[in-house]
C-alpha positions, 0 to 999 in steps of 0.5 A: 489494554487488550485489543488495543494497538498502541501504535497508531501507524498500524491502525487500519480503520474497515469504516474508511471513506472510499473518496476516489473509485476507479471502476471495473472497465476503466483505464486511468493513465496518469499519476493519481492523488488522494487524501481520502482512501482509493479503490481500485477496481480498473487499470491505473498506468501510474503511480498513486499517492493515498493518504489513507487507505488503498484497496485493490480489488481482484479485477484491479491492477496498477502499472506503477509505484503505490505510496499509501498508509495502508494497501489492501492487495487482491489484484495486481501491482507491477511496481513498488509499494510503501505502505506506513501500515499495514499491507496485505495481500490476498490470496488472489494478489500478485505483487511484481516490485519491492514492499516497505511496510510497517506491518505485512500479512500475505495469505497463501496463495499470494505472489511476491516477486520482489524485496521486502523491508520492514520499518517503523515510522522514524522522524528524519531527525533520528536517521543518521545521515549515510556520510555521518559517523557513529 
């Protein structure tokens, strides 16, 4: 079907319930956990793990490893992203580590320093261990 994705790794939902803010002026140190999507327009000094979405906004920064389904990036990260979806930067972001993403868009404009790796969701099952032959 047309407009239709069929693989739902890549699915990004805009009407995602934002259940955790970090607020303009607001410094969070310390790791930080959510099922719910993540916006961050603060300082986080940590890593953050997000079962949904994560949105940085252009006064927003992280200090640390961001692991989520989907990353929204028009501010700054100093560290790695994994993101199972869809990962975009804006053309006000800058990212400073290495991206593993299914799905990547940078507008121009955007900076990237670091290595990126594009996968897909595998089950670790289908994985061959790095001692195992083929």
């Amino acid at each position: 079907m047309l407009g239709k994705n069929k693989n739902a790794a890549y699915v990004d939902d805009p009407h995602a319930k934002v259940g955790t803010l970090i607020g303009k002026g607001t410094t969070f140190d310390g790791d930080l956990s959510s099922s719910e999507a993540i916006r961050v327009d603060g300082v986080i000094n940590g890593n953050c793990t997000c079962g949904s979405k994560l949105i940085l906004s252009p006064d927003g920064q992280v200090k640390g490893n961001i692991s989520a389904q989907s990353v929204l990036v028009s501010g700054q990260v100093d560290g790695d992203i994994t993101a199972r979806g869809k990962l975009e930067i804006l053309s006000t972001g800058k990212i400073s580590g290495n991206i593993i993403a299914g799905s990547l868009v940078i507008d121009e404009g955007a900076c990237f320093d670091g290595r990126c790796t594009m996968t897909t969701e595998t089950s670790p099952s289908s994985v061959p261990a790095e001692d195992e032959e083929y």
